[in-house]
N, CA, C and O atoms as a MOPAC input file, in Angstrom:
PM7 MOZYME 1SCF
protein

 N     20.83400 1    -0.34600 1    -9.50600 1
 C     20.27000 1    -1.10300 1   -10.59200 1
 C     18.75800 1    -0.89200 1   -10.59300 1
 O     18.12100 1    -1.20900 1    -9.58800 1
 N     18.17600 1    -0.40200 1   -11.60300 1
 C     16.76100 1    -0.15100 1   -11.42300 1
 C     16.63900 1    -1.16500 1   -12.61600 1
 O     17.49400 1    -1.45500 1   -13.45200 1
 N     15.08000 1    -1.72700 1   -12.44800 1
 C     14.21300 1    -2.83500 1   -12.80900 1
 C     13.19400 1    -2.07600 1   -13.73000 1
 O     12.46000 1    -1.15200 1   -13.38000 1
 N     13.30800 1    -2.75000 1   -15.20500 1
 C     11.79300 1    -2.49700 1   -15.79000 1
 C     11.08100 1    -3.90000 1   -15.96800 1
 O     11.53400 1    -4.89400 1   -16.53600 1
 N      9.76800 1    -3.73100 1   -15.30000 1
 C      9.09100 1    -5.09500 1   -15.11100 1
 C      7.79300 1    -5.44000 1   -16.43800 1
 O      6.79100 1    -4.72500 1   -16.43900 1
 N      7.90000 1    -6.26200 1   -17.21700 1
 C      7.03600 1    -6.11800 1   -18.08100 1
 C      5.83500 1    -6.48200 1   -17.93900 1
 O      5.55900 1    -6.82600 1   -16.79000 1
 N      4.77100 1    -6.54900 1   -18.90300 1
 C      3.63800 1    -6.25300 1   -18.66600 1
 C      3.20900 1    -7.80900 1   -17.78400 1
 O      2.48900 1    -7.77200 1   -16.78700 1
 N      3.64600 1    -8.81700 1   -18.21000 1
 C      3.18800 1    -9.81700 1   -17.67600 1
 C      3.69700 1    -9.38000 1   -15.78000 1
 O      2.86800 1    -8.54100 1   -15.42800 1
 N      3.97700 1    -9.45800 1   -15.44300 1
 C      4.40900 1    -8.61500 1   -13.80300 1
 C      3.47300 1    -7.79700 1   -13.25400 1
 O      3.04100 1    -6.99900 1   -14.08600 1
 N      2.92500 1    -7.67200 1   -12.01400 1
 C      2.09300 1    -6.45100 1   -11.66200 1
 C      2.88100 1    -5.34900 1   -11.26800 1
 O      3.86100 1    -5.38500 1   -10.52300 1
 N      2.44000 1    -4.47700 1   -11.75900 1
 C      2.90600 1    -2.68600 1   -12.18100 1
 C      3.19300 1    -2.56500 1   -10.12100 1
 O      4.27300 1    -2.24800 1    -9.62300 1
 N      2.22500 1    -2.83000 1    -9.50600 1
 C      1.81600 1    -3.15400 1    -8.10500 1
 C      2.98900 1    -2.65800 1    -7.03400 1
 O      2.94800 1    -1.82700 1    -6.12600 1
 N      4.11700 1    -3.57100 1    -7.55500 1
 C      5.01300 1    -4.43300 1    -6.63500 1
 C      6.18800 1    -3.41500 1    -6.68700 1
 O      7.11000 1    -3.23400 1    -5.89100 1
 N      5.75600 1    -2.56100 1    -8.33400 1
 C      7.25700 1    -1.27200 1    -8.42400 1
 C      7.42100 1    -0.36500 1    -7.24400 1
 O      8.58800 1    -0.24100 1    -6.87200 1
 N      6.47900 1     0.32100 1    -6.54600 1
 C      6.70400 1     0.86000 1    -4.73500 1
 C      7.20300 1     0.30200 1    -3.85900 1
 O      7.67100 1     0.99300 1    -2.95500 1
 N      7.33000 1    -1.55300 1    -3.75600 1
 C      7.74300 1    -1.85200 1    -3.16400 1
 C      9.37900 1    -2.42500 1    -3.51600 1
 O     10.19200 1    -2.83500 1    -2.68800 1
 N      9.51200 1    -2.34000 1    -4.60800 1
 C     11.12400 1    -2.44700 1    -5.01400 1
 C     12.19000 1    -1.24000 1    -4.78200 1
 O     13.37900 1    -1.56000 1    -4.77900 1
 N     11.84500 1     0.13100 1    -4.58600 1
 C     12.22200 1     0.90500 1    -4.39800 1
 C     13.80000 1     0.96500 1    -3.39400 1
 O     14.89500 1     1.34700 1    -3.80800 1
 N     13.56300 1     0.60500 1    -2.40000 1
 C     14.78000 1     0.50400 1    -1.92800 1
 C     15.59800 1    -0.66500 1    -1.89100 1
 O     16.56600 1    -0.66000 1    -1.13100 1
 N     15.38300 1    -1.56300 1    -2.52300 1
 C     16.42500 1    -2.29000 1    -3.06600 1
 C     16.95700 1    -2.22500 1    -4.54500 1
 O     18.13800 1    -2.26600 1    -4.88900 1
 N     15.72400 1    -2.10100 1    -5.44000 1
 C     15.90600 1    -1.63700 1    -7.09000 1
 C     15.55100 1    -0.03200 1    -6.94800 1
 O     14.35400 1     0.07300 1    -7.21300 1
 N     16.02900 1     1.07200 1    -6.68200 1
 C     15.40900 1     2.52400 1    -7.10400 1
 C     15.42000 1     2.64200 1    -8.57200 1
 O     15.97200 1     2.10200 1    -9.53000 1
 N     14.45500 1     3.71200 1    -8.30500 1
 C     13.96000 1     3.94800 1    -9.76900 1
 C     13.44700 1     2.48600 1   -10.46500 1
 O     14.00300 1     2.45600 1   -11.56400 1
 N     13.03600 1     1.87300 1   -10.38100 1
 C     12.82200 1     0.53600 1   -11.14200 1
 C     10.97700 1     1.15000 1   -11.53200 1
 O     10.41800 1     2.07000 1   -10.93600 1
 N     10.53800 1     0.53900 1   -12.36000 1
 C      9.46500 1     0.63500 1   -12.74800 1
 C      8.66900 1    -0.36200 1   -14.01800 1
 O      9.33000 1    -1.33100 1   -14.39000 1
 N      7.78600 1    -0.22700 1   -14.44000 1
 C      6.99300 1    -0.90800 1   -15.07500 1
 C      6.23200 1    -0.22400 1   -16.41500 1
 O      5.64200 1     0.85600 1   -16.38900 1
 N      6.39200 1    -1.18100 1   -17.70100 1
 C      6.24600 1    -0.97200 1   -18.74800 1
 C      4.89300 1     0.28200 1   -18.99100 1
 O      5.02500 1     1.46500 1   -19.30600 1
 N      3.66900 1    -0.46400 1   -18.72100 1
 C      2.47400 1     0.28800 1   -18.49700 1
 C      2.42600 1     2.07900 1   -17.67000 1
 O      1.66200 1     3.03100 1   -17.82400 1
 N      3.83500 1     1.82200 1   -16.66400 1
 C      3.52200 1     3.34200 1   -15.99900 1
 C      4.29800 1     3.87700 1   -16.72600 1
 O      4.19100 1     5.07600 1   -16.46500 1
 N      5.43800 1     3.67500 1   -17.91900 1
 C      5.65100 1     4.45200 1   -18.80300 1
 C      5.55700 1     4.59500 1   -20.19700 1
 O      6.31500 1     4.95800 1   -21.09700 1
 N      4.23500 1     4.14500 1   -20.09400 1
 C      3.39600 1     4.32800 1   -21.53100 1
 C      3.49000 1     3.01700 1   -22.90400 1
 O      2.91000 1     2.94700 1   -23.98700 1
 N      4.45700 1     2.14600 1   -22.25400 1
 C      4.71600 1     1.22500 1   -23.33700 1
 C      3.97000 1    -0.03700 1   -23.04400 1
 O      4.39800 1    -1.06000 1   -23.57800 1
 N      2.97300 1    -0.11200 1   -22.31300 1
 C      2.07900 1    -1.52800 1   -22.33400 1
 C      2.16000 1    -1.80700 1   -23.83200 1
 O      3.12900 1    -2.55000 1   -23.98900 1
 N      1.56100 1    -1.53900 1   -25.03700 1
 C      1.31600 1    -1.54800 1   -26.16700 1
 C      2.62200 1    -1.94200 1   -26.78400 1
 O      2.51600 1    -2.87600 1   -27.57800 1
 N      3.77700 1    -1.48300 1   -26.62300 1
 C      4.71100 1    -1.29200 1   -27.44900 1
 C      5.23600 1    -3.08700 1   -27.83100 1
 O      4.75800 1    -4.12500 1   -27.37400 1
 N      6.26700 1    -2.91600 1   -28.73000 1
 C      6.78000 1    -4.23500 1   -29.28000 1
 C      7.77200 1    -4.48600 1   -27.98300 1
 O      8.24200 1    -3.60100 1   -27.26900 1
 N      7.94300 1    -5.68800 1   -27.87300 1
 C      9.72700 1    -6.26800 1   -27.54600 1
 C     10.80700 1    -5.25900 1   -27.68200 1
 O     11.46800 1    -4.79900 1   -26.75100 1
 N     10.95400 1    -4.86000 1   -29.38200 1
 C     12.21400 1    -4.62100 1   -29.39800 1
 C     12.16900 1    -2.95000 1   -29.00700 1
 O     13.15600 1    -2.22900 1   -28.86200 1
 N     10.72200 1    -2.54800 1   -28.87900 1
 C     11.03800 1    -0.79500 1   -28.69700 1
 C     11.14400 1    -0.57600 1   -26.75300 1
 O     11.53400 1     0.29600 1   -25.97700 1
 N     10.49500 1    -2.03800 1   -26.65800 1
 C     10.83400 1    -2.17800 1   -25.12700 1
 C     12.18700 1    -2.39700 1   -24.51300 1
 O     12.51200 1    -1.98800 1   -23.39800 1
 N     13.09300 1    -3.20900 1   -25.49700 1
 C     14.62100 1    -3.18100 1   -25.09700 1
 C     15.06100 1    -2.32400 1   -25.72300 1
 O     16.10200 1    -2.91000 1   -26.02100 1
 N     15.18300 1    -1.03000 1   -26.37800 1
 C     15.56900 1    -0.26000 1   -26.80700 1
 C     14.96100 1     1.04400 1   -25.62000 1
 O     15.85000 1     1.77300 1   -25.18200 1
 N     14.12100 1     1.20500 1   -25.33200 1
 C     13.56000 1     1.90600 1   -24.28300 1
 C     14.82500 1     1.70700 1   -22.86300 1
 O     15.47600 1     2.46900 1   -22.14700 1
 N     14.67200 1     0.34200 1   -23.01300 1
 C     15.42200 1    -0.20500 1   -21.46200 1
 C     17.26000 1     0.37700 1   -21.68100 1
 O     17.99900 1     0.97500 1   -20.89900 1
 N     17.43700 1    -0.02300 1   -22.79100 1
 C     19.22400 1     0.02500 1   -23.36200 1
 C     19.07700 1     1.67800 1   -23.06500 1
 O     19.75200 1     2.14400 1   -22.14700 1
 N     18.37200 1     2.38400 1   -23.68700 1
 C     18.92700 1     4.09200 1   -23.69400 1
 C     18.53900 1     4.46900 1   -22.16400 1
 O     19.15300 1     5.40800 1   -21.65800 1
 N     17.47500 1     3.73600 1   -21.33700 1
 C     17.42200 1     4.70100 1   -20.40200 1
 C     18.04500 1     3.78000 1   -19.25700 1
 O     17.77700 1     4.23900 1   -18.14700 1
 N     18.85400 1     2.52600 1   -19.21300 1
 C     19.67300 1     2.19800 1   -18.24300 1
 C     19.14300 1     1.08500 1   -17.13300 1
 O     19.66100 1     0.62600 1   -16.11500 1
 N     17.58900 1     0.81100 1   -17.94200 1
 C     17.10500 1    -0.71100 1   -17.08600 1
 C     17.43200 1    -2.22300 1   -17.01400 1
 O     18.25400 1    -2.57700 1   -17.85900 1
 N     17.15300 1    -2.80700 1   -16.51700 1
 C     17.40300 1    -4.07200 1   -16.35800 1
 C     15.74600 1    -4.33100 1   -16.75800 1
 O     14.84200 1    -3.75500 1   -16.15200 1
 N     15.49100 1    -5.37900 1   -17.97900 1
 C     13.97700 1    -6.40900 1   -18.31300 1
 C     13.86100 1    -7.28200 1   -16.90900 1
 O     14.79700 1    -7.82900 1   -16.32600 1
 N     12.63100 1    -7.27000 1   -16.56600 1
 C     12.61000 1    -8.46400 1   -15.59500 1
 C     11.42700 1    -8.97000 1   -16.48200 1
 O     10.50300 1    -8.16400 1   -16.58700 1
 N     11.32100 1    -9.88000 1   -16.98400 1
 C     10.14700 1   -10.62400 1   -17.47200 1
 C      9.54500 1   -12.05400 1   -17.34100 1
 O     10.51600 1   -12.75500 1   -17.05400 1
 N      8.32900 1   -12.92400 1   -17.41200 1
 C      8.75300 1   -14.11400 1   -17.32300 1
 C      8.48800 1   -14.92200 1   -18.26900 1
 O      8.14500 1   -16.09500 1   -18.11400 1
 N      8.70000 1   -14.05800 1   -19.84700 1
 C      8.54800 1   -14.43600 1   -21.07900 1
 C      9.99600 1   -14.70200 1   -21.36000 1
 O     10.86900 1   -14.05000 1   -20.78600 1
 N     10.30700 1   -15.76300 1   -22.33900 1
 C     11.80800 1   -15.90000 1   -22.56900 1
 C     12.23200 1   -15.03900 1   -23.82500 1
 O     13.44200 1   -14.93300 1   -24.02600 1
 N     11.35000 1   -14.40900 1   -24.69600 1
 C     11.41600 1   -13.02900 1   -25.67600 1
 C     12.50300 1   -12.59900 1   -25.55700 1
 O     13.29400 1   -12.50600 1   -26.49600 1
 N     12.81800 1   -12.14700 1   -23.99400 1
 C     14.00800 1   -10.92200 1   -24.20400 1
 C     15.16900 1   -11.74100 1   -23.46400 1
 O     16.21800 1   -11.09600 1   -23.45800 1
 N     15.24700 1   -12.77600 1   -22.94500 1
 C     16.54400 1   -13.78200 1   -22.84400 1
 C     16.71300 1   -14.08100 1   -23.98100 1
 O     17.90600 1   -13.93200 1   -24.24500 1
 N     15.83900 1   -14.63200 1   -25.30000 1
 C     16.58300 1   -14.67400 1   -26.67000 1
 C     16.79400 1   -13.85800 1   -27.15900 1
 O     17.51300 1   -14.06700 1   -28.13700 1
 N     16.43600 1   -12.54400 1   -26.94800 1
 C     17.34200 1   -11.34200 1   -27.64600 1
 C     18.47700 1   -11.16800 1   -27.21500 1
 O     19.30100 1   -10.90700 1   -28.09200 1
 N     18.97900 1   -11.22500 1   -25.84000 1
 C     19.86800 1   -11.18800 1   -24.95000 1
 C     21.12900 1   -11.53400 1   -25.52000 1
 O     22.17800 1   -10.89700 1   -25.62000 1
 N     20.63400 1   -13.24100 1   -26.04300 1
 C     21.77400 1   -14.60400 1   -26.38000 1
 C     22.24000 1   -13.82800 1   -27.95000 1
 O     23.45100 1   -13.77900 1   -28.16500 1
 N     21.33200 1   -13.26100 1   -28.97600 1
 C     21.71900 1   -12.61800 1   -30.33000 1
 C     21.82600 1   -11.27800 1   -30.14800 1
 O     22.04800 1   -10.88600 1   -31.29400 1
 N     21.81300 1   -10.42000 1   -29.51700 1
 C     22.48500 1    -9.02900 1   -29.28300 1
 C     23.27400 1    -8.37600 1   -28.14700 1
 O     23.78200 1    -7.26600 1   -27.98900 1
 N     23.17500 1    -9.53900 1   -27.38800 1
 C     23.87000 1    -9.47600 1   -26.28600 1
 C     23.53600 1    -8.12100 1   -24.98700 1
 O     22.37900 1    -8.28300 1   -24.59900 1
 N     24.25300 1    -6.81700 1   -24.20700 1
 C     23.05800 1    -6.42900 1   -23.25000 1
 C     24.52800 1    -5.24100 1   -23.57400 1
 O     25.65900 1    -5.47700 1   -23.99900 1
 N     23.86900 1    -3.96800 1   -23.15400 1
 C     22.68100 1    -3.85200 1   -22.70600 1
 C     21.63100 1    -3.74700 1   -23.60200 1
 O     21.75800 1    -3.44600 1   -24.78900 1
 N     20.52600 1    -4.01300 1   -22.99300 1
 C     20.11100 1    -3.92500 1   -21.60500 1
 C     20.51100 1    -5.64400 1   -21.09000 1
 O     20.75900 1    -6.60900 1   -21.81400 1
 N     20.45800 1    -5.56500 1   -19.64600 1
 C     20.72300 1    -7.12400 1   -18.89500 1
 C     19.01700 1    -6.98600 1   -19.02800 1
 O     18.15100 1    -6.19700 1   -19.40700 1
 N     19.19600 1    -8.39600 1   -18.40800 1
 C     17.69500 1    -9.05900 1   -18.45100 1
 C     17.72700 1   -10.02400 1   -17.09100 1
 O     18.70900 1   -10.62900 1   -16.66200 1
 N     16.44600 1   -10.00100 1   -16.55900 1
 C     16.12700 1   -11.36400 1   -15.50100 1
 C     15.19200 1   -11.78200 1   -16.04300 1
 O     14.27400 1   -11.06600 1   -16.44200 1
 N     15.24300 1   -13.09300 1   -16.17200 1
 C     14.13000 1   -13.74300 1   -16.47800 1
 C     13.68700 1   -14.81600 1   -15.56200 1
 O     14.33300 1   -15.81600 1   -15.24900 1
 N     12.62800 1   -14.51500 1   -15.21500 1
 C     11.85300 1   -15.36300 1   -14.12100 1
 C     11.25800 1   -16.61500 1   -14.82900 1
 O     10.22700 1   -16.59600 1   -15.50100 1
 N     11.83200 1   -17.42000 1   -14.65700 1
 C     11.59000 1   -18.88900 1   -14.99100 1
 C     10.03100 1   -19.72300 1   -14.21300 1
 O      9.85800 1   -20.92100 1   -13.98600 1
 N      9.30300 1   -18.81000 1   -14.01400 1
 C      8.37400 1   -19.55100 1   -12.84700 1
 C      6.90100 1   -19.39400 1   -13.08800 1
 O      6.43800 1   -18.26800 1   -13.26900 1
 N      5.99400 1   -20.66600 1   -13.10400 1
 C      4.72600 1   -20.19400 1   -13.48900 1
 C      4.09800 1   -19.37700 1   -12.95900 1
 O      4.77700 1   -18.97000 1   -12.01600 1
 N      2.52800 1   -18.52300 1   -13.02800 1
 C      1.83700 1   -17.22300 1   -12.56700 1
 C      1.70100 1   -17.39900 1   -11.48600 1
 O      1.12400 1   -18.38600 1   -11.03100 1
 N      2.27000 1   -16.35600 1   -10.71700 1
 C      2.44300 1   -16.13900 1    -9.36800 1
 C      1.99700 1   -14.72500 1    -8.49500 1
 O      2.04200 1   -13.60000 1    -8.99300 1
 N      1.74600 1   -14.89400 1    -7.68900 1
 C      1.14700 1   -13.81100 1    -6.94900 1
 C      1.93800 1   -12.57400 1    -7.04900 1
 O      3.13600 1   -12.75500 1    -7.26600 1
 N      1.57300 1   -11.47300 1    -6.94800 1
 C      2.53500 1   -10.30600 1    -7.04400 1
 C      3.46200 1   -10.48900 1    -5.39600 1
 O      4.59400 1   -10.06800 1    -5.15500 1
 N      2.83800 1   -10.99700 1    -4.77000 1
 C      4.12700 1   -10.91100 1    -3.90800 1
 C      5.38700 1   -11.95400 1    -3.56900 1
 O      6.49600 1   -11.76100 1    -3.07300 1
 N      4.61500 1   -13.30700 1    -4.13100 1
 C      5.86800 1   -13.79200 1    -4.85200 1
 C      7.01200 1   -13.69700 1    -5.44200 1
 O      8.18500 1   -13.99100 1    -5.21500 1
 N      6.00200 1   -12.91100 1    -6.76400 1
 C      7.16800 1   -12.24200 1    -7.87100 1
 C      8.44600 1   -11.33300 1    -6.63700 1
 O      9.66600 1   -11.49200 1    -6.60200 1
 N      7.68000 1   -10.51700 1    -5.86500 1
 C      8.55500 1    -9.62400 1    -5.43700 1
 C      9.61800 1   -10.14200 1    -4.10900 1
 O     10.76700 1    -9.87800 1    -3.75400 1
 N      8.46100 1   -11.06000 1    -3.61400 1
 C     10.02500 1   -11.41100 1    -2.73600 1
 C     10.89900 1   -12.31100 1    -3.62500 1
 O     12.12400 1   -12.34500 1    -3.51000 1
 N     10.27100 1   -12.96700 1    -4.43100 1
 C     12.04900 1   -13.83700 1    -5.61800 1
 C     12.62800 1   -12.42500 1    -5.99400 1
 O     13.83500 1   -12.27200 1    -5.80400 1
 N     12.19700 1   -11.80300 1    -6.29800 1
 C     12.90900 1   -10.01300 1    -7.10300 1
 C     14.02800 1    -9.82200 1    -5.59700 1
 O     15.22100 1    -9.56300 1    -5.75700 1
 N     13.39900 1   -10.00100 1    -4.16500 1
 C     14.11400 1    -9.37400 1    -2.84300 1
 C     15.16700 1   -10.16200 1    -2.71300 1
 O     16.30500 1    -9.69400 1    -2.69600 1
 N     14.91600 1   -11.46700 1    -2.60600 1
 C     15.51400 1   -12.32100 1    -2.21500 1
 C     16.43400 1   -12.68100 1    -3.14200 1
 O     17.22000 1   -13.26300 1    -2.39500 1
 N     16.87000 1   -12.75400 1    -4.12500 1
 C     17.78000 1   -12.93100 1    -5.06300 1
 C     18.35800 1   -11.21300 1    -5.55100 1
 O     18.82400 1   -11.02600 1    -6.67500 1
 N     18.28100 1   -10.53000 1    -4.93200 1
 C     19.11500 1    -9.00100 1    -5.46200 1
 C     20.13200 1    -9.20000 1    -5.26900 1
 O     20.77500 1    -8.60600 1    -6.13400 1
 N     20.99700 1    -9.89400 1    -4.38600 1
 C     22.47500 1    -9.80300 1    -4.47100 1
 C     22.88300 1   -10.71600 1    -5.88700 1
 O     23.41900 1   -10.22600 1    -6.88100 1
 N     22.52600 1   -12.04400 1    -5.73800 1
 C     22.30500 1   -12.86100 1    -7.15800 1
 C     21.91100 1   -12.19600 1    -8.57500 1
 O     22.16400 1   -12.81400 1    -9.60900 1
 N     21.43300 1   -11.22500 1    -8.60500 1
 C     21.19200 1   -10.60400 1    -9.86000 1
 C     21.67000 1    -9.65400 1    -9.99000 1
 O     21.52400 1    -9.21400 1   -11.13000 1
 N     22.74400 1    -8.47800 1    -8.73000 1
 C     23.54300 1    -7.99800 1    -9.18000 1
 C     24.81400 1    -8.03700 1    -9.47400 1
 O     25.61400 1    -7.25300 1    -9.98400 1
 N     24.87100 1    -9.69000 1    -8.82400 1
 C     26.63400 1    -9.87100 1    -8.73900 1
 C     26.60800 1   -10.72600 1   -10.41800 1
 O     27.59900 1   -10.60900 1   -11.13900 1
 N     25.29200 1   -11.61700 1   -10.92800 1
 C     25.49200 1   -12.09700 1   -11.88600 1
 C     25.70800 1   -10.82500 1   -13.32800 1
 O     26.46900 1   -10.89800 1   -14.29300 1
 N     24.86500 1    -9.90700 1   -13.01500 1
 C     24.49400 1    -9.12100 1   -14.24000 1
 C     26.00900 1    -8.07000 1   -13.86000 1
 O     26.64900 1    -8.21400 1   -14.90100 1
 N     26.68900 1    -7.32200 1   -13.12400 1
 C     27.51200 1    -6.34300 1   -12.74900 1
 C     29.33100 1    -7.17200 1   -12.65600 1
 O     30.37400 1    -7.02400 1   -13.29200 1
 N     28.88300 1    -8.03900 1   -11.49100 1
 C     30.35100 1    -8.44800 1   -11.46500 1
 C     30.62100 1    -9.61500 1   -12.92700 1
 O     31.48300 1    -9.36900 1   -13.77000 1
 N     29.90500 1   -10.60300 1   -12.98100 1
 C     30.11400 1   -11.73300 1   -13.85400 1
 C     29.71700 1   -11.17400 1   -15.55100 1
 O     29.98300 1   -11.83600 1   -16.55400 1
 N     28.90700 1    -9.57300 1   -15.55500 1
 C     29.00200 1    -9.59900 1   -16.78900 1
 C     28.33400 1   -10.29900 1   -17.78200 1
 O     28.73400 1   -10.34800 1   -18.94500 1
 N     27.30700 1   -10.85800 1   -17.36200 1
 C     26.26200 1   -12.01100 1   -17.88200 1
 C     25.21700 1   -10.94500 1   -18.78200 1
 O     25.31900 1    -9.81200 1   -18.31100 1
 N     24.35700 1   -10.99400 1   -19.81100 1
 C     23.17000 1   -10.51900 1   -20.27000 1
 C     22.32200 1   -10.64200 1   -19.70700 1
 O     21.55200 1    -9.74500 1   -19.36300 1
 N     22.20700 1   -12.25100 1   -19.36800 1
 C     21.09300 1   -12.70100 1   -18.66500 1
 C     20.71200 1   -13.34100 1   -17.30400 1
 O     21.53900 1   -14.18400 1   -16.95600 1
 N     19.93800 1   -13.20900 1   -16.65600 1
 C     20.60200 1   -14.03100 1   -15.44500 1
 C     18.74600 1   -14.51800 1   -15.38200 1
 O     17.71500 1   -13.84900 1   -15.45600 1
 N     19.03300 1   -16.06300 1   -15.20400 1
 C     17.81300 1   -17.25900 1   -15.02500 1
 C     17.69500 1   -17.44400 1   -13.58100 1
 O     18.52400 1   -17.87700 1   -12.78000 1
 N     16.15900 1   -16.91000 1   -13.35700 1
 C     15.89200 1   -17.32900 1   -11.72800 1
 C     14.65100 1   -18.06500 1   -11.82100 1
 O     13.53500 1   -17.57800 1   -12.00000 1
 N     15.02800 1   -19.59900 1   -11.64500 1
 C     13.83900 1   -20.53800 1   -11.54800 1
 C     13.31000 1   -21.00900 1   -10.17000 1
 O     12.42800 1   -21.86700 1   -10.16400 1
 N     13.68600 1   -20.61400 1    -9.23900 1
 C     13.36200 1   -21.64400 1    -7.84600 1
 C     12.66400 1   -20.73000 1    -7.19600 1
 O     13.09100 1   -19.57900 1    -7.10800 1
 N     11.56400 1   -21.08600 1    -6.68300 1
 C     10.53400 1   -19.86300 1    -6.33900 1
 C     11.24600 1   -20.12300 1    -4.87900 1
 O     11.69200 1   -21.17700 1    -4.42700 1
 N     11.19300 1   -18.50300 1    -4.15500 1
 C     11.47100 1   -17.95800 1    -3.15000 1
 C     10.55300 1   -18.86300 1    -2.12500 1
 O     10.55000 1   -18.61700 1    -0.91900 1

C-alpha cells in the first residue's frame, strides 16, 4: 500500500515511510503542490495511492464517489512531522485491514499516537 501525503503533511516523513508504506510519497515531490483536489484524486485513482490528508476534502469525496482511491484521514490538529508519522506507523495494520480487508473508502484516525 503506498501513501500519497498531501500538501498539508511534511513531504519530510515520505523516507521514512518506506518500509512500511513503499513507494508512498508526497503531493509537492510529484509536481502537484498547486493542483486541485480532484486532479489530486484522480492522480491517486490512476496511479494506485492511498490520500493521507488532514483536510476532510477528500473523505467527502470518498462518501459521493466512493474509492478508489481509499483515503486516511487524520483527524488531528497540527502536529509535528513525527507525530504525523508515528500515527501513519502505528496504525498500518488498522489502515490496511480497514481500507483492504473491510473494503472501507475511508478510514478516520483521530487519537494521536
Amino acid at each position: 500500500m503506498k501513501l500519497l501525503l498531501d500538501e498539508n503533511l511534511s513531504r519530510r516523513i515520505v523516507p521514512l515511510l518506506q518500509t512500511t508504506f513503499p513507494d508512498s510519497s508526497h503531493v509537492a515531490l510529484l509536481g502537484l503542490e498547486r493542483a486541485s483536489d480532484l486532479e489530486i484524486w484522480q492522480y491517486a485513482k490512476d496511479n494506485g495511492f492511498v490520500i493521507v490528508s488532514c483536510d476532510s476534502d477528500f473523505h467527502e469525496r470518498s462518501l459521493i464517489e466512493g474509492h478508489p482511491p481509499h483515503v486516511v484521514w487524520l483527524k488531528i490538529p497540527n502536529q509535528s512531522k513525527t507525530v504525523v508519522l508515528n500515527i501513519l506507523l502505528e496504525h498500518s495494520t488498522e489502515i490496511e485491514q480497514a481500507l483492504n480487508r473491510e473494503n472501507r473508502a475511508c478510514v478516520e484516525i483521530s487519537a494521536l499516537a
